[in-house]
Biotite code that builds the C-alpha atoms (Angstrom):
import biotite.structure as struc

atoms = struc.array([
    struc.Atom([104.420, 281.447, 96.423], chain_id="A", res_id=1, res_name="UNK", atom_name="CA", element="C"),
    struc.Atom([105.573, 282.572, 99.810], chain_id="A", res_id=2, res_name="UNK", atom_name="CA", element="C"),
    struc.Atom([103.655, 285.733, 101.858], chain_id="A", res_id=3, res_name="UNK", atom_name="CA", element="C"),
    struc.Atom([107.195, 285.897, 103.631], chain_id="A", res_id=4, res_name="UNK", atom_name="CA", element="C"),
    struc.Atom([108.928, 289.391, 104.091], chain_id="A", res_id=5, res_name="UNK", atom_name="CA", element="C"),
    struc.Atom([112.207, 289.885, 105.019], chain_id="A", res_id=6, res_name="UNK", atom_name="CA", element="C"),
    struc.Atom([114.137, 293.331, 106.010], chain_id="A", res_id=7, res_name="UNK", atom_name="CA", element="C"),
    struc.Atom([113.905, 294.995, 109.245], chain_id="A", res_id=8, res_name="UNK", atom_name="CA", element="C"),
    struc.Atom([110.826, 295.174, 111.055], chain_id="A", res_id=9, res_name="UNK", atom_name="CA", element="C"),
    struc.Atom([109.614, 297.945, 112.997], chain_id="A", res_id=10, res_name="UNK", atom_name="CA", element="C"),
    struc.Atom([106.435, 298.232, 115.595], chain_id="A", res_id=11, res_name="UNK", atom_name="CA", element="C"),
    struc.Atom([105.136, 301.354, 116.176], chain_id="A", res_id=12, res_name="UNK", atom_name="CA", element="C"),
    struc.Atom([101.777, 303.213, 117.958], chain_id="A", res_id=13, res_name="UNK", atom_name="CA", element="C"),
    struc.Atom([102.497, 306.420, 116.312], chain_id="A", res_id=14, res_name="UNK", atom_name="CA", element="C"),
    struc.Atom([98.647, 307.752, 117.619], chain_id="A", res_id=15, res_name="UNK", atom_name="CA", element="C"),
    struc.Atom([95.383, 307.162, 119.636], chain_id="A", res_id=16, res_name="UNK", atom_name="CA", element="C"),
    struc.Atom([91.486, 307.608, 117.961], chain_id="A", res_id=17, res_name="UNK", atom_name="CA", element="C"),
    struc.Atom([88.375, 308.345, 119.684], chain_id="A", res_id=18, res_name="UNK", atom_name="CA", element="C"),
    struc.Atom([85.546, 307.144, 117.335], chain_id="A", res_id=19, res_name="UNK", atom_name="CA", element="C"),
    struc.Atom([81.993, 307.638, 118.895], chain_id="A", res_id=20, res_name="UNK", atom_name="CA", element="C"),
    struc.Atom([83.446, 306.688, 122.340], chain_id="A", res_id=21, res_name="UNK", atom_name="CA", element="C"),
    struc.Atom([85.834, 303.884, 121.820], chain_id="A", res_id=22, res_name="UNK", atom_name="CA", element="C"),
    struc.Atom([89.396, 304.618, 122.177], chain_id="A", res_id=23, res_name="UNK", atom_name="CA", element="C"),
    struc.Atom([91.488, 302.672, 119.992], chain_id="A", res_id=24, res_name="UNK", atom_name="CA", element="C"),
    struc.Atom([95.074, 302.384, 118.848], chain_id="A", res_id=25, res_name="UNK", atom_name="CA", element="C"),
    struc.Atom([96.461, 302.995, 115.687], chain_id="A", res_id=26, res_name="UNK", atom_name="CA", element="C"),
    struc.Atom([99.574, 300.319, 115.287], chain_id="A", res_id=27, res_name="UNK", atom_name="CA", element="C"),
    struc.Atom([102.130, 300.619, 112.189], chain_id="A", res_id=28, res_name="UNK", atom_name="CA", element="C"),
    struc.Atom([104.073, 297.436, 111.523], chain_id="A", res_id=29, res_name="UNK", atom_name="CA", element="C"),
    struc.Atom([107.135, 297.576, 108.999], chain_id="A", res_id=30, res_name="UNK", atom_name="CA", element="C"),
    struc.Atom([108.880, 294.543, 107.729], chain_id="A", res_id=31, res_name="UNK", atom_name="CA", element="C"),
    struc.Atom([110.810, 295.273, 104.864], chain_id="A", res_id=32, res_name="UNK", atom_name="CA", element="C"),
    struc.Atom([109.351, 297.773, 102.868], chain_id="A", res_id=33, res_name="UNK", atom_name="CA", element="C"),
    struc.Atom([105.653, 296.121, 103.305], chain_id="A", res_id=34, res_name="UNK", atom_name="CA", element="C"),
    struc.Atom([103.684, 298.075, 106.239], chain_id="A", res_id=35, res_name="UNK", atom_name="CA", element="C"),
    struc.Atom([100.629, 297.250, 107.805], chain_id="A", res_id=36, res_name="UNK", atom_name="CA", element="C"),
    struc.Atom([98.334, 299.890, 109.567], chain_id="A", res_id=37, res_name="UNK", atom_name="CA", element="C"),
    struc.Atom([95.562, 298.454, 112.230], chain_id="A", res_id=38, res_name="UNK", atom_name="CA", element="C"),
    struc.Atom([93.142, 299.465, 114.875], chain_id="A", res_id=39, res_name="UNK", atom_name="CA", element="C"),
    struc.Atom([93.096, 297.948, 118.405], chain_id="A", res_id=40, res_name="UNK", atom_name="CA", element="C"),
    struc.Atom([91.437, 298.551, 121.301], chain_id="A", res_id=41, res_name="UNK", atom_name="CA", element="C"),
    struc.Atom([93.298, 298.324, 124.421], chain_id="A", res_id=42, res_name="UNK", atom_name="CA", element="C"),
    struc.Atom([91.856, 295.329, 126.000], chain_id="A", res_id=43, res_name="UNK", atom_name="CA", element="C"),
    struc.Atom([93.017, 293.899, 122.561], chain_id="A", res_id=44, res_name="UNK", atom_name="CA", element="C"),
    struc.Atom([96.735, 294.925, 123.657], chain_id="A", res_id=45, res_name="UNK", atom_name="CA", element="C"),
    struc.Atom([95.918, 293.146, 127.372], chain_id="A", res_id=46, res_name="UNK", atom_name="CA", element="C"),
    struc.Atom([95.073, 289.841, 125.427], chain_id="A", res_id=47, res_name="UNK", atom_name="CA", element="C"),
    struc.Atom([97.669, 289.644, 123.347], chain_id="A", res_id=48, res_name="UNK", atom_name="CA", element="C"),
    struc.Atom([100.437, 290.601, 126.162], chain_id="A", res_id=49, res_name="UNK", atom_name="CA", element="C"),
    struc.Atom([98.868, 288.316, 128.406], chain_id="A", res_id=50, res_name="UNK", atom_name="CA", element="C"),
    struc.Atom([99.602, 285.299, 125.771], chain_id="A", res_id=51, res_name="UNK", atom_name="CA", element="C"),
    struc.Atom([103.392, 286.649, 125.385], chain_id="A", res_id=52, res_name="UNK", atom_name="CA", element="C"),
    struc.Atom([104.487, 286.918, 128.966], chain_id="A", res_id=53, res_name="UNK", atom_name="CA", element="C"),
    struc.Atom([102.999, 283.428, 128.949], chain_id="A", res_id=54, res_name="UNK", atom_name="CA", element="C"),
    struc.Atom([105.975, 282.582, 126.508], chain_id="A", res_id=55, res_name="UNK", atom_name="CA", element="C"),
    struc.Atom([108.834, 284.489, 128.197], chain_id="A", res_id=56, res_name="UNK", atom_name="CA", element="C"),
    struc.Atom([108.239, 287.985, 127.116], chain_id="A", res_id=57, res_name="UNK", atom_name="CA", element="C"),
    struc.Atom([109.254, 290.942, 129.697], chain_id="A", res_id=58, res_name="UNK", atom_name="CA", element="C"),
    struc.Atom([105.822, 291.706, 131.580], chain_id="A", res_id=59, res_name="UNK", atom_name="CA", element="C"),
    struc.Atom([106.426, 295.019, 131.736], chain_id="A", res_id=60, res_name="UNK", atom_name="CA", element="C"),
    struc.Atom([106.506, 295.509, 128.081], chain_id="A", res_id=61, res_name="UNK", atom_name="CA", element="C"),
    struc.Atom([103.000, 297.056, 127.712], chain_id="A", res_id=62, res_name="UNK", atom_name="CA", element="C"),
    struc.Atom([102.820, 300.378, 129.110], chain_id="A", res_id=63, res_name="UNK", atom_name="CA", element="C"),
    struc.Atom([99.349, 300.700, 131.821], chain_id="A", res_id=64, res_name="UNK", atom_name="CA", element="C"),
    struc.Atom([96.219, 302.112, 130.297], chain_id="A", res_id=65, res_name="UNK", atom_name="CA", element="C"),
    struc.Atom([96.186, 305.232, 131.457], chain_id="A", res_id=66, res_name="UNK", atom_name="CA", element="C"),
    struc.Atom([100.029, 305.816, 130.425], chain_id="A", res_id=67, res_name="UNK", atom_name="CA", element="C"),
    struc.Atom([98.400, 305.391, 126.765], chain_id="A", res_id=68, res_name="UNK", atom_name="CA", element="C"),
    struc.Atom([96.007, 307.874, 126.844], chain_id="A", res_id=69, res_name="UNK", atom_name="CA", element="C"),
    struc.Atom([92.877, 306.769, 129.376], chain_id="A", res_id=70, res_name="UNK", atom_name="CA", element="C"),
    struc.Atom([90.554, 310.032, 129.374], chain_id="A", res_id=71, res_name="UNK", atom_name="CA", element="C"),
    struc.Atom([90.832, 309.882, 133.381], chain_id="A", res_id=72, res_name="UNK", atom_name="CA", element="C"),
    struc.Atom([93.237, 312.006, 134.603], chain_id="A", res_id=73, res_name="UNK", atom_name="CA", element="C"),
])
């Protein structure tokens, strides 16, 4: 039995949550008609970026903090 999907995929953060203090981001992924609907905070994001730019992803991919939504102005 095989867990892969195949159709188009899609990444999305269609919106932020505050939930007693901590920020986090709500990410949609689509592949195919399965979808899969996480929770991250944004050091999470940092990590993970860090890893891909590491293996030839564009490092300005991942927008800065506060253009996501940091409650400084």
């Amino acid at each position: 039995m095989s867990n892969h999907q195949e159709g188009p995929v899609s990444i999305r953060i269609p919106e932020v949550v505050t939930e007693d203090g901590v920020t986090q981001y709500v990410i949609v992924v689509e592949v195919g008609s399965v979808q899969y609907k996480v929770k991250h905070r944004y050091s999470k994001f940092e990590t993970m970026h860090s890893k891909l730019v590491e293996d030839g992803v564009e490092k300005d991919l991942l927008p800065p903090k506060k253009l996501l939504g940091s409650k400084d102005p």
